[in-house]
KEKETI-175012 format. One line per field, with one value per atom (N, C-alpha, C): residue number from 1; residue in three letters; atom name; z, y negated, x. Coordinates in steps of 0.02 Angstrom, whole numbers. Atoms other than C-alpha are relative to their C-alpha. Example, Ala and Ser with C-alpha at 12.3 -4.5 7.8 and 13.67 -1.06 7.14 Angstrom:
<atoms>
num = [1  1  1  2  2  2];
residu = [ALA  ALA  ALA  SER  SER  SER];
atome = [N  CA  C  N  CA  C];
zz = [0  390  0  -3  357  37];
yy = [59  225  -60  59  53  -55];
xx = [45  615  45  -42  684  -39];
</atoms>
This chain:
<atoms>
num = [1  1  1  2  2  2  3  3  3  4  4  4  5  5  5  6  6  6  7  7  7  8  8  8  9  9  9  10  10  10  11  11  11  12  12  12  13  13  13  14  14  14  15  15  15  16  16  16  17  17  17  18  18  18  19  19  19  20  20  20  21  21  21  22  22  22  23  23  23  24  24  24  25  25  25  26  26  26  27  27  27  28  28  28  29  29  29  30  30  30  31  31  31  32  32  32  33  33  33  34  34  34  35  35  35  36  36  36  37  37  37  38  38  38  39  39  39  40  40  40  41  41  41  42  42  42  43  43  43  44  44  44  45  45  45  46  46  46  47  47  47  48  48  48  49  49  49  50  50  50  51  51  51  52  52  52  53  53  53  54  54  54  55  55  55  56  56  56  57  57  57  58  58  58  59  59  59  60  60  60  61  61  61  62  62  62  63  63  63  64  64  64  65  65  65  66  66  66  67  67  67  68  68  68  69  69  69  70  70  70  71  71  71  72  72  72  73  73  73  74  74  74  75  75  75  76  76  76  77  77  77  78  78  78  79  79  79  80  80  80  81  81  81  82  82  82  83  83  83  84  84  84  85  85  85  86  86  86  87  87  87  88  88  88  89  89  89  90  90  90  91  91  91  92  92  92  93  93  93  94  94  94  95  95  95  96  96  96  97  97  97  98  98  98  99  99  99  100  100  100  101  101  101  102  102  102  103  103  103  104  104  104  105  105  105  106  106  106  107  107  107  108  108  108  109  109  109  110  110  110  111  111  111  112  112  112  113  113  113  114  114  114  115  115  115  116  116  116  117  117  117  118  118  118  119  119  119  120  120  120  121  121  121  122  122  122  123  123  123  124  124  124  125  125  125  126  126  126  127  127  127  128  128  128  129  129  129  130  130  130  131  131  131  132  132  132  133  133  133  134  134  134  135  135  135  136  136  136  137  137  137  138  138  138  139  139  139  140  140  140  141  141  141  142  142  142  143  143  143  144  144  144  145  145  145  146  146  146  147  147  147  148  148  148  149  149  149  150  150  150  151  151  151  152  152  152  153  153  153  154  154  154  155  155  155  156  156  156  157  157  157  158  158  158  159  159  159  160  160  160  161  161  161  162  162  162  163  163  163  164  164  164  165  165  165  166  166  166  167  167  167  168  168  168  169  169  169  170  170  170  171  171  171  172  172  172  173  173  173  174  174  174  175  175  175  176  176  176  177  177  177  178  178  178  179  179  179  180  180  180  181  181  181  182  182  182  183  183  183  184  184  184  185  185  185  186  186  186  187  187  187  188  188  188  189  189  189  190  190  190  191  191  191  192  192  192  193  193  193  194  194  194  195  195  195  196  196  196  197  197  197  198  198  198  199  199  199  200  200  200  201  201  201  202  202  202  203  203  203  204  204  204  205  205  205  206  206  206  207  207  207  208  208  208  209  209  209  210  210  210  211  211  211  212  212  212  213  213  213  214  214  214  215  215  215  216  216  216  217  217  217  218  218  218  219  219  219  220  220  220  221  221  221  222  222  222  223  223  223  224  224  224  225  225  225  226  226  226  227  227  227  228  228  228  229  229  229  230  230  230  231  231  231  232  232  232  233  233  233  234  234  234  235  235  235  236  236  236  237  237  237  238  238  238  239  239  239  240  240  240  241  241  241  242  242  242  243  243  243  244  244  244  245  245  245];
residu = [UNK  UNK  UNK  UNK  UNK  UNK  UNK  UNK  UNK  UNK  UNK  UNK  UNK  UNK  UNK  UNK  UNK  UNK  UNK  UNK  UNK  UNK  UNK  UNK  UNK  UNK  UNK  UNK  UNK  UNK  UNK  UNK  UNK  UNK  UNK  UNK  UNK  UNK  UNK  UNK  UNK  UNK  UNK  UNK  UNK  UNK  UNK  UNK  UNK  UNK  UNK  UNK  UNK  UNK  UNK  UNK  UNK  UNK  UNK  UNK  UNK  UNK  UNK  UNK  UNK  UNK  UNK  UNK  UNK  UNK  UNK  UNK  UNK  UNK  UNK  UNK  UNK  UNK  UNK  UNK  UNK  UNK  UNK  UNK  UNK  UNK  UNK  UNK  UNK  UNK  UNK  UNK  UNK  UNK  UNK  UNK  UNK  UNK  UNK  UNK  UNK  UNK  UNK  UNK  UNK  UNK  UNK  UNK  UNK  UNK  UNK  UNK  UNK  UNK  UNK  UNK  UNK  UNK  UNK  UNK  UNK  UNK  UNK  UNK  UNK  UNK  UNK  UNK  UNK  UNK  UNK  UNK  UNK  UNK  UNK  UNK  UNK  UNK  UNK  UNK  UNK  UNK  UNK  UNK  UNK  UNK  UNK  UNK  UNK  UNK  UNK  UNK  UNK  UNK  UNK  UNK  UNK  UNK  UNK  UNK  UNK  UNK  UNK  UNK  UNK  UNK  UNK  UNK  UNK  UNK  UNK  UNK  UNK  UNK  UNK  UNK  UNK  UNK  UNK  UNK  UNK  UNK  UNK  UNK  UNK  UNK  UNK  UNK  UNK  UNK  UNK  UNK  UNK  UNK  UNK  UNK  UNK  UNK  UNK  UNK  UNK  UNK  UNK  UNK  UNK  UNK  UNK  UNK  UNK  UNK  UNK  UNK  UNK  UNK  UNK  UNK  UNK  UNK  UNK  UNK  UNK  UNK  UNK  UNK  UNK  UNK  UNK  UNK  UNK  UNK  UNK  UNK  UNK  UNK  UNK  UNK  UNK  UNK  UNK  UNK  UNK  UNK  UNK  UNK  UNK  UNK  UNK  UNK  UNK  UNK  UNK  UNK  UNK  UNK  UNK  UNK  UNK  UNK  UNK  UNK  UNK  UNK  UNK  UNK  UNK  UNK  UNK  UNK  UNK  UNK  UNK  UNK  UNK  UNK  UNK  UNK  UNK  UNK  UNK  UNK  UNK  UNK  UNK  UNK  UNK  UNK  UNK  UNK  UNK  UNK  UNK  UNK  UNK  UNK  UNK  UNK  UNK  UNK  UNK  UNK  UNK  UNK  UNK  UNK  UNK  UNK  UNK  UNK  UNK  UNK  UNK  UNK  UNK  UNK  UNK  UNK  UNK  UNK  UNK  UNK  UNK  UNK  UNK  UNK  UNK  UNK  UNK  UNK  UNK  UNK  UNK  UNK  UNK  UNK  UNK  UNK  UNK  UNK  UNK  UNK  UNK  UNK  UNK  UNK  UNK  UNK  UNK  UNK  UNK  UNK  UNK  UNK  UNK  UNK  UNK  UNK  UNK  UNK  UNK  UNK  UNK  UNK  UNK  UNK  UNK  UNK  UNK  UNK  UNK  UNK  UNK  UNK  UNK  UNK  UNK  UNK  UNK  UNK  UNK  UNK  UNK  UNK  UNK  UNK  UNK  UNK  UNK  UNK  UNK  UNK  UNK  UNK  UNK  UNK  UNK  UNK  UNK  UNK  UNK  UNK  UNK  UNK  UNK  UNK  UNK  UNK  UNK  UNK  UNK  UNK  UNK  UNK  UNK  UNK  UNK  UNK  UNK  UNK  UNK  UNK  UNK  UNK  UNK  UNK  UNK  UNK  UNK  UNK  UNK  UNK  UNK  UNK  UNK  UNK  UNK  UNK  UNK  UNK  UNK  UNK  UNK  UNK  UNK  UNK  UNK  UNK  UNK  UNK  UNK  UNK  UNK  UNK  UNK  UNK  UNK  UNK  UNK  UNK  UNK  UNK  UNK  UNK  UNK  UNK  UNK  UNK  UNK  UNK  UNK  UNK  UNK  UNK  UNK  UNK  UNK  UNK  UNK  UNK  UNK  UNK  UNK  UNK  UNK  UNK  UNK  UNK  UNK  UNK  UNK  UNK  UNK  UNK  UNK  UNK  UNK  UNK  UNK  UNK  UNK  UNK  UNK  UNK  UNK  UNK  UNK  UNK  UNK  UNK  UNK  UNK  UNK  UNK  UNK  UNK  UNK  UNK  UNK  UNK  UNK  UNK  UNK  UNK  UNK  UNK  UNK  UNK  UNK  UNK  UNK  UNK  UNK  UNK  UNK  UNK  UNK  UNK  UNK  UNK  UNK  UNK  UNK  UNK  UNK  UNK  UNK  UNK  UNK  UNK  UNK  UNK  UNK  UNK  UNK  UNK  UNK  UNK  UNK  UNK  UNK  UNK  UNK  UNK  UNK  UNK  UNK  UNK  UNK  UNK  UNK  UNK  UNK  UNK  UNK  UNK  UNK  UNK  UNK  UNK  UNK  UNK  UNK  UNK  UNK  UNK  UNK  UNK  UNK  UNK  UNK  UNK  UNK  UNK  UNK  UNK  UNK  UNK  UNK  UNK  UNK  UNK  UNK  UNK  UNK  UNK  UNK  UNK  UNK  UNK  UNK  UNK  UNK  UNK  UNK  UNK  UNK  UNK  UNK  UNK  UNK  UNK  UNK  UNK  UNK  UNK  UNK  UNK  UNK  UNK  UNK  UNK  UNK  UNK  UNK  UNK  UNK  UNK  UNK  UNK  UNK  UNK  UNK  UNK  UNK  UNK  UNK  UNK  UNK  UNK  UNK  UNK  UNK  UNK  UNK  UNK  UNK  UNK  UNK  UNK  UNK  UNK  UNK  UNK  UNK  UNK  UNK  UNK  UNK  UNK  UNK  UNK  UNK  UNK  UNK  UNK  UNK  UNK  UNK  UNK  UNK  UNK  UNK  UNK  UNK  UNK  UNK  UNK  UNK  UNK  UNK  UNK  UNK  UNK  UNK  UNK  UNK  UNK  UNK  UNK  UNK  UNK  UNK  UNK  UNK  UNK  UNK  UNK  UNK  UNK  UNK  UNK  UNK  UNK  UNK  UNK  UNK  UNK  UNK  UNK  UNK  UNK  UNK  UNK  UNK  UNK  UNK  UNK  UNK  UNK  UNK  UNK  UNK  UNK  UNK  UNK  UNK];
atome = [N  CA  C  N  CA  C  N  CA  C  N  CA  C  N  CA  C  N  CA  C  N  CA  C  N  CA  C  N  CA  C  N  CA  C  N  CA  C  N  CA  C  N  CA  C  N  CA  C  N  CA  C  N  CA  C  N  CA  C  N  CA  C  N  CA  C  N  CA  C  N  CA  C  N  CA  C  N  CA  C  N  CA  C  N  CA  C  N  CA  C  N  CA  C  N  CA  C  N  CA  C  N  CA  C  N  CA  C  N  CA  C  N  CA  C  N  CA  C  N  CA  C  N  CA  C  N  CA  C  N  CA  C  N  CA  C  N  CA  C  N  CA  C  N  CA  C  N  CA  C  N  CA  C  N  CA  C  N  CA  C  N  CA  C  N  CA  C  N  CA  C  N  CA  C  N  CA  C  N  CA  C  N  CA  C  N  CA  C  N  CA  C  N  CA  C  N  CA  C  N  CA  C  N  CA  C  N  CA  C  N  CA  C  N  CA  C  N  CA  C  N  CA  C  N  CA  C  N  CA  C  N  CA  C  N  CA  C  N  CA  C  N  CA  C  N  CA  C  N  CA  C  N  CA  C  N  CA  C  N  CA  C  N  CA  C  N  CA  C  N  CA  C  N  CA  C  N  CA  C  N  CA  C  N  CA  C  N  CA  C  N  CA  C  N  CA  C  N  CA  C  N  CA  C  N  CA  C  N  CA  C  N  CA  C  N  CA  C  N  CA  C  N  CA  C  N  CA  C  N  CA  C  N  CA  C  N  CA  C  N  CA  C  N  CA  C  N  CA  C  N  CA  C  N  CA  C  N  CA  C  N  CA  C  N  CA  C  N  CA  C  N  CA  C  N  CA  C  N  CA  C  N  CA  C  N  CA  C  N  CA  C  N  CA  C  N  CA  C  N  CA  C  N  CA  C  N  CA  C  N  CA  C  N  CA  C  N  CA  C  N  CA  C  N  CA  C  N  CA  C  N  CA  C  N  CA  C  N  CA  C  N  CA  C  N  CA  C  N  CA  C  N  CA  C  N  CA  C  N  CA  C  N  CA  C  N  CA  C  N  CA  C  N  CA  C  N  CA  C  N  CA  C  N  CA  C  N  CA  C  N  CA  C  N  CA  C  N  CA  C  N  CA  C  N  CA  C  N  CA  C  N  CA  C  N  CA  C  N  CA  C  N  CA  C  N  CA  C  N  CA  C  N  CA  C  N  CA  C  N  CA  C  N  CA  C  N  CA  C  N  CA  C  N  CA  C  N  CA  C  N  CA  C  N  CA  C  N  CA  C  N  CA  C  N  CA  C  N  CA  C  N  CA  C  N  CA  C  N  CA  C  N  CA  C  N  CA  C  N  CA  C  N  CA  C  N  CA  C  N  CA  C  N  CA  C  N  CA  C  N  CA  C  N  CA  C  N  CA  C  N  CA  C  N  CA  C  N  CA  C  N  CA  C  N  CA  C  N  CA  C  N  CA  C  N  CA  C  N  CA  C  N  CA  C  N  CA  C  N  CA  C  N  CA  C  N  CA  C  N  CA  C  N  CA  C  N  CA  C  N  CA  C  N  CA  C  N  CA  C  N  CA  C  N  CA  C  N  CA  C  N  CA  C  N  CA  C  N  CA  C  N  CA  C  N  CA  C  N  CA  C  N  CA  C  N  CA  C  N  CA  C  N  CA  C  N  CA  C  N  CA  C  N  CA  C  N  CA  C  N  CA  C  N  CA  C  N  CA  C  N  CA  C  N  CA  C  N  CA  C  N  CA  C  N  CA  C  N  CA  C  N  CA  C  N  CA  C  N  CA  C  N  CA  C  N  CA  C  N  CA  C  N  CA  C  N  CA  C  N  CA  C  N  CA  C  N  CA  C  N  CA  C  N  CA  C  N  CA  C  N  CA  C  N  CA  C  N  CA  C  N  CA  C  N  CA  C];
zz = [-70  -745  10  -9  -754  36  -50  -596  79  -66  -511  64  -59  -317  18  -12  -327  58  -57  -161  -10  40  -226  46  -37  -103  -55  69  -204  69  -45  -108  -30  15  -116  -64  34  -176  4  10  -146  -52  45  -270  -70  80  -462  -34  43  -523  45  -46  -368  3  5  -369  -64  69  -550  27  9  -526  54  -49  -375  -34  30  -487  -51  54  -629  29  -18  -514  17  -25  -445  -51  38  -616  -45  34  -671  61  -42  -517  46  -47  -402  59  -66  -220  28  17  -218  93  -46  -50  18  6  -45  72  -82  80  -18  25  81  89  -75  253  14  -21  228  27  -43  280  76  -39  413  -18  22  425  -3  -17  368  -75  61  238  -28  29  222  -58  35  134  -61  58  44  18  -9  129  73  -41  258  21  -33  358  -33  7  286  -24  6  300  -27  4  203  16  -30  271  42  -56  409  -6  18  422  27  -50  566  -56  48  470  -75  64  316  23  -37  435  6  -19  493  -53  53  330  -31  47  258  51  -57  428  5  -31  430  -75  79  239  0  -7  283  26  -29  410  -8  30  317  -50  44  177  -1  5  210  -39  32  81  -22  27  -8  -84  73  -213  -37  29  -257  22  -17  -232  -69  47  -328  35  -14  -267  -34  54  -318  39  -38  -174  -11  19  -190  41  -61  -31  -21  -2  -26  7  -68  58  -58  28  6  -49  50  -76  -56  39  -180  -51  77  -356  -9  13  -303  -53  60  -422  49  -27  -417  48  -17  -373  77  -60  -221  39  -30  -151  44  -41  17  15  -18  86  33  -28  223  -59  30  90  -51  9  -23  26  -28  96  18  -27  152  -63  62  -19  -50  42  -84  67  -47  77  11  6  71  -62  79  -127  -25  -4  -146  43  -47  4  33  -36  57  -39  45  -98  26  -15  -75  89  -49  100  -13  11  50  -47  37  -68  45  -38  55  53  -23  166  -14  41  29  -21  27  -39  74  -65  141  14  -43  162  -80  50  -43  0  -32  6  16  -37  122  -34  48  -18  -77  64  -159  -62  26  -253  1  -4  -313  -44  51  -417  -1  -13  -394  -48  51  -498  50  -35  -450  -46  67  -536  -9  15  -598  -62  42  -746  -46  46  -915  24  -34  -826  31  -46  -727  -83  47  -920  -37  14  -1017  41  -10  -1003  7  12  -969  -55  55  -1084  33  -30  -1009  -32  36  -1146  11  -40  -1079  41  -80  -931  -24  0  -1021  6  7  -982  47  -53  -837  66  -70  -691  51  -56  -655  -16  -8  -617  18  -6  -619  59  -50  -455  -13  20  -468  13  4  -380  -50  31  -469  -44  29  -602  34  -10  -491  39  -47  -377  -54  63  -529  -28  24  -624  38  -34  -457  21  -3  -435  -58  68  -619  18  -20  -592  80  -47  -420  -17  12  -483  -42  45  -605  43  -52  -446  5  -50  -356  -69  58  -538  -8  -9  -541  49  -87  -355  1  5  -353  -38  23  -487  -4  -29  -440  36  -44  -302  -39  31  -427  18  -4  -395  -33  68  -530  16  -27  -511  -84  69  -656  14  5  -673  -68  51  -756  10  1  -810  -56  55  -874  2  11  -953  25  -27  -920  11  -26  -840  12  -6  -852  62  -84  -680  13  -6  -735  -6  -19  -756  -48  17  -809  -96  54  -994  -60  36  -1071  1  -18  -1004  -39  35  -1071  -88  94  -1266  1  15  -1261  18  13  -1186  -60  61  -1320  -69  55  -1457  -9  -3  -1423  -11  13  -1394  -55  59  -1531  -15  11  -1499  17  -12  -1437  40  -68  -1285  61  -63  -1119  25  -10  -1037  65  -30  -927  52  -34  -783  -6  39  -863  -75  69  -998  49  -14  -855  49  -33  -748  -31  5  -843  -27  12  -897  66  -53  -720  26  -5  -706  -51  44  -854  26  -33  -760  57  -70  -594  -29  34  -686  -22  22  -759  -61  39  -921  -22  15  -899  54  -48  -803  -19  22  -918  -1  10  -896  62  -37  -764  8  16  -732  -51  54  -876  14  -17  -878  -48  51  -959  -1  -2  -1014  -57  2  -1039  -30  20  -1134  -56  81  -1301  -49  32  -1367  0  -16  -1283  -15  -2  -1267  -43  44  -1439  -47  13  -1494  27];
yy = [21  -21  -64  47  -139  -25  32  -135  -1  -15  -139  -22  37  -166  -10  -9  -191  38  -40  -145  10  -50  -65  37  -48  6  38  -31  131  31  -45  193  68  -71  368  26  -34  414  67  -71  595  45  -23  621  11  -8  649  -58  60  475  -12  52  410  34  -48  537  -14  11  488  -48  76  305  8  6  340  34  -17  431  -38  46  318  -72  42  168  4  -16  246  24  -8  304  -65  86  116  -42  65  47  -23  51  -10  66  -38  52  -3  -23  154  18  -26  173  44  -26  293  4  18  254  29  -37  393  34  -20  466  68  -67  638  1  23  550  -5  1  553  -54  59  370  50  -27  421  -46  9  279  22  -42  368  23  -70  490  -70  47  318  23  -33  395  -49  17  305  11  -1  332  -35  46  245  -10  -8  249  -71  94  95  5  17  125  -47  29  45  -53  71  -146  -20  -18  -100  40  -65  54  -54  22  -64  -40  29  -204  29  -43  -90  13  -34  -7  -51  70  -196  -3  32  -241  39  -53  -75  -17  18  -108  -67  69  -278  8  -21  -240  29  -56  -118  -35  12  -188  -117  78  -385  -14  37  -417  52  -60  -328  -33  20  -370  28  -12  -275  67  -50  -165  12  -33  -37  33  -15  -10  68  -67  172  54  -50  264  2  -11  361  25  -38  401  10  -1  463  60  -48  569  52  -69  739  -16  -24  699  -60  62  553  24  -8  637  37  -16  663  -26  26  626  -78  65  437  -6  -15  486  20  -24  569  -12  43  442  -35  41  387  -63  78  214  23  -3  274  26  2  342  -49  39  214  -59  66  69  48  -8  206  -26  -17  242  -77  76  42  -44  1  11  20  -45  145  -11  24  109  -77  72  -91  -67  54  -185  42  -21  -76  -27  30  -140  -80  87  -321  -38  4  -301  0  -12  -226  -69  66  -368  -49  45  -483  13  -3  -429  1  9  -394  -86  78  -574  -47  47  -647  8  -39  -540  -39  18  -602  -79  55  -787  -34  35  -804  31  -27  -722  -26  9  -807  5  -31  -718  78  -62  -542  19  -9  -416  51  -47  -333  57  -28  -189  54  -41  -132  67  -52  50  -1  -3  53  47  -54  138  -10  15  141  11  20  158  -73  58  -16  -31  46  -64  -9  -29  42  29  -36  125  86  -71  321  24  -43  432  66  -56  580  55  -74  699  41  -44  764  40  -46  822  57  -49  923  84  -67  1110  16  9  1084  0  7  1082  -73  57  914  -65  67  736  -50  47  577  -38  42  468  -65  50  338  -84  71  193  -19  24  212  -50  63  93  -66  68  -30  -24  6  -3  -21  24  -18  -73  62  -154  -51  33  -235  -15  26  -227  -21  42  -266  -95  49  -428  -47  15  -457  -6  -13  -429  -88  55  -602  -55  52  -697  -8  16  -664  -30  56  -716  -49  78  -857  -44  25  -905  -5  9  -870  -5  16  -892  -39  58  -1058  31  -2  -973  87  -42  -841  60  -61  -699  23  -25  -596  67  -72  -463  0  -43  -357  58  -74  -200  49  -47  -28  58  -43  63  51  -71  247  36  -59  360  49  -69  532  45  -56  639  41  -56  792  22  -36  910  52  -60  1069  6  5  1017  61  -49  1125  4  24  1187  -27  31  1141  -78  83  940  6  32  954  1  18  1001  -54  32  889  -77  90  729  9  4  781  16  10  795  -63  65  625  -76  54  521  -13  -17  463  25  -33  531  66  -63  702  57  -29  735  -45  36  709  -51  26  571  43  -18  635  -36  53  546  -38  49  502  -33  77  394  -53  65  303  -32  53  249  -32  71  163  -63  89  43  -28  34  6  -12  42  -10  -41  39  -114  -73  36  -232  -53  19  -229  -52  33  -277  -99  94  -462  23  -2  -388  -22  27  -433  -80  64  -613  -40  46  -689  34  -21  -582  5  -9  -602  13  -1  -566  50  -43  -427  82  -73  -256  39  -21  -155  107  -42  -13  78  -53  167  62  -47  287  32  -55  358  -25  12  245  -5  -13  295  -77  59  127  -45  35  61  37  2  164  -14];
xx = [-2  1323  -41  18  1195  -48  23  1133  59  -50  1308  7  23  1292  -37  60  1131  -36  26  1043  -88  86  877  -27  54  715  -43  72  620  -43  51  465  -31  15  399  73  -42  572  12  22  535  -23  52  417  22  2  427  41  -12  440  81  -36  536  59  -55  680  41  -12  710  28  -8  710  67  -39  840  67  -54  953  20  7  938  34  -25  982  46  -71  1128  47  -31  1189  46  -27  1198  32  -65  1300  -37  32  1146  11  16  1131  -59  92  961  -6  15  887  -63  98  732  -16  27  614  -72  66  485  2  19  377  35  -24  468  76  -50  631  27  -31  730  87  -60  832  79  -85  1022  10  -25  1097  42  -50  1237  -1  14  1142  -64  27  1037  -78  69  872  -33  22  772  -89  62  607  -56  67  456  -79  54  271  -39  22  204  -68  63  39  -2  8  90  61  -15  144  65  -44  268  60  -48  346  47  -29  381  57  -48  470  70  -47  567  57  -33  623  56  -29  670  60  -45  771  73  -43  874  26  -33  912  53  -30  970  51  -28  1045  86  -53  1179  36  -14  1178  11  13  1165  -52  46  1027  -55  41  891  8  12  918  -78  44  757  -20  32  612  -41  55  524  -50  55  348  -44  17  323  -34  52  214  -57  81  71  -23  54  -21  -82  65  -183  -32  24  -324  -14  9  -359  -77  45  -542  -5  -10  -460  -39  27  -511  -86  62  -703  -30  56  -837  -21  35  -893  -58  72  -1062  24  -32  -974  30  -56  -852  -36  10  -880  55  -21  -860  85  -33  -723  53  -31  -636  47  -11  -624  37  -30  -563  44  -59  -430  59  -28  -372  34  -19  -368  47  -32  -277  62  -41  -160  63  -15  -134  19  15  -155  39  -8  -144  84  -79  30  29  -38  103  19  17  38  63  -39  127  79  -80  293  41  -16  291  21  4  272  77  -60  407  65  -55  525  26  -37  527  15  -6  526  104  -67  712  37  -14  746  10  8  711  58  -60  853  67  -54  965  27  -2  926  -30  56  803  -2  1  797  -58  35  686  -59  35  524  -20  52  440  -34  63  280  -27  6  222  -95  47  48  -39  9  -21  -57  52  -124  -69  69  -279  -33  19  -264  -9  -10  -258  -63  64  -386  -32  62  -535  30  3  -519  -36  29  -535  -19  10  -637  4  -6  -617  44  -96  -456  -1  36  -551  -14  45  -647  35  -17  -632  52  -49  -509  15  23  -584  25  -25  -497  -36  36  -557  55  -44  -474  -28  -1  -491  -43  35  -623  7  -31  -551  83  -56  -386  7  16  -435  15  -18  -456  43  -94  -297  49  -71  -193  -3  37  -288  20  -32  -250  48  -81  -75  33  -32  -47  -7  -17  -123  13  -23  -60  76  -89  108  7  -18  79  -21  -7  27  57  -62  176  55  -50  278  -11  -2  212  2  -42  240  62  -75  400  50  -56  475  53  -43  553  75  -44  641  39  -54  734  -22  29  612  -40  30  567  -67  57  394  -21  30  353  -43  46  245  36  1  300  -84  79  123  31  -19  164  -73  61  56  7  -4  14  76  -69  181  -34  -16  201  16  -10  178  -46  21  137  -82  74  -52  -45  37  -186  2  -20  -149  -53  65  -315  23  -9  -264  43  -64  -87  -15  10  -146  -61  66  -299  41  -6  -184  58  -71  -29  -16  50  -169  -7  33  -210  74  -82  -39  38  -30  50  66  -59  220  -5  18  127  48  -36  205  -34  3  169  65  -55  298  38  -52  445  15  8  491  73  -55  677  -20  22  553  -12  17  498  63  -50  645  45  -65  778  -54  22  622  5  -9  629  66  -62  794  33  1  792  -35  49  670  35  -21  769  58  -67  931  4  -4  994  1  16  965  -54  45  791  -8  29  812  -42  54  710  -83  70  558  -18  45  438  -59  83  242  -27  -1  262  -38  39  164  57  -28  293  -29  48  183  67  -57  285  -50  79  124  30  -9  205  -42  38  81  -66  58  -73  -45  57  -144  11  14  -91  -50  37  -227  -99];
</atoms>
């Protein structure tokens, strides 16, 4: 139970990862609120409305959390919006795209951040984790591609890269005021992908598996917790190993 009480926002709690992390927080005692656009507000049910595209939509999400709950103890920054020709070829990536996509990806974070610690502030502190991923770390490895017909996203690199170290601003800003920001960066999950990709990345990893998405949430609820109060500014990287070779 060692995030008991705990009033916890996960974003894109719908999804793969975020569904995890929402069960995972609620298995240890915290109170998970997912705040994803396919919502329809009902806390009751621990689900609320929220489009972090938009600067409004996030307000909102924080106020109604508050609201209910009196405080916000911590957010997990775990949405993944983005436009249908995200995973073009570099060569191929228009401008309009791009500024949607680092917008969408980036600067929503940077926001939610921002509003979260504003609501954390008048509480005391509280505990961020931002999700990012061995790419913002290393270099791609394109051989994985090969034979697959798939492509990896060309700004992703530097969306991630950027919220890793955006995440060690805001630790060192706030740490004073008892607000902790970390980063979990997972490797490749598993989601049914093409089977040429899955033997070529579980050839490569050193525990030779793809990761799961119950490898990556209790590090984040390891993070959120007072188990980790002494760690801030941290990339806590979740790969099977990938990027200790």
């Amino acid at each position: 139970m060692i995030l008991k009480d705990k009033v916890v926002i996960v974003t894109g709690g719908n999804g793969l990862l975020g569904r995890e992390m929402l069960k995972d927080i609620r298995i240890k005692g915290g109170v998970a609120v997912s705040a994803d656009i396919n919502n329809e507000t009902d806390l009751e049910k621990g689900i609320v409305f929220c489009d972090i595209r938009e600067l409004d939509s996030i307000k909102k999400t924080i106020d109604v959390v508050v609201r209910k709950y009196g405080r916000l103890d911590a957010l997990v920054n775990n949405a993944y919006p983005r436009t249908d020709d995200w995973a073009c070829d570099f060569l191929e990536l228009k401008e309009d795209s791009l500024k949607t996509n680092v917008d969408w990806q980036l600067n929503s974070y940077v926001l939610f951040c921002q509003q979260a610690i504003k609501a954390m502030l008048k509480t005391g502190g509280g505990s961020i984790v931002n999700i990012a991923s061995i790419y913002g770390v290393v270099g791609n490895d394109f051989t994985i591609y090969e034979n697959t017909g798939m492509q990896t996203a060309s700004p992703y690199a530097a969306i991630k890269g950027g919220i890793i170290n955006f995440t060690r601003f805001l630790a060192s800003k706030y740490g004073k005021d008892n607000i902790r920001v970390n980063t979990v960066s997972p490797g490749g999950i598993f989601d049914h992908q093409n089977e040429n990709f899955v033997k070529a990345y579980e050839h490569k990893v050193p525990l030779k598996r793809m990761g799961n998405p119950d490898d990556i949430a209790p590090a984040v609820s390891f993070l959120l917790s007072d188990e980790a109060k002494y760690i801030t500014g941290h990339n806590l990287i979740a790969d099977g190993g990938w990027t200790a070779i």
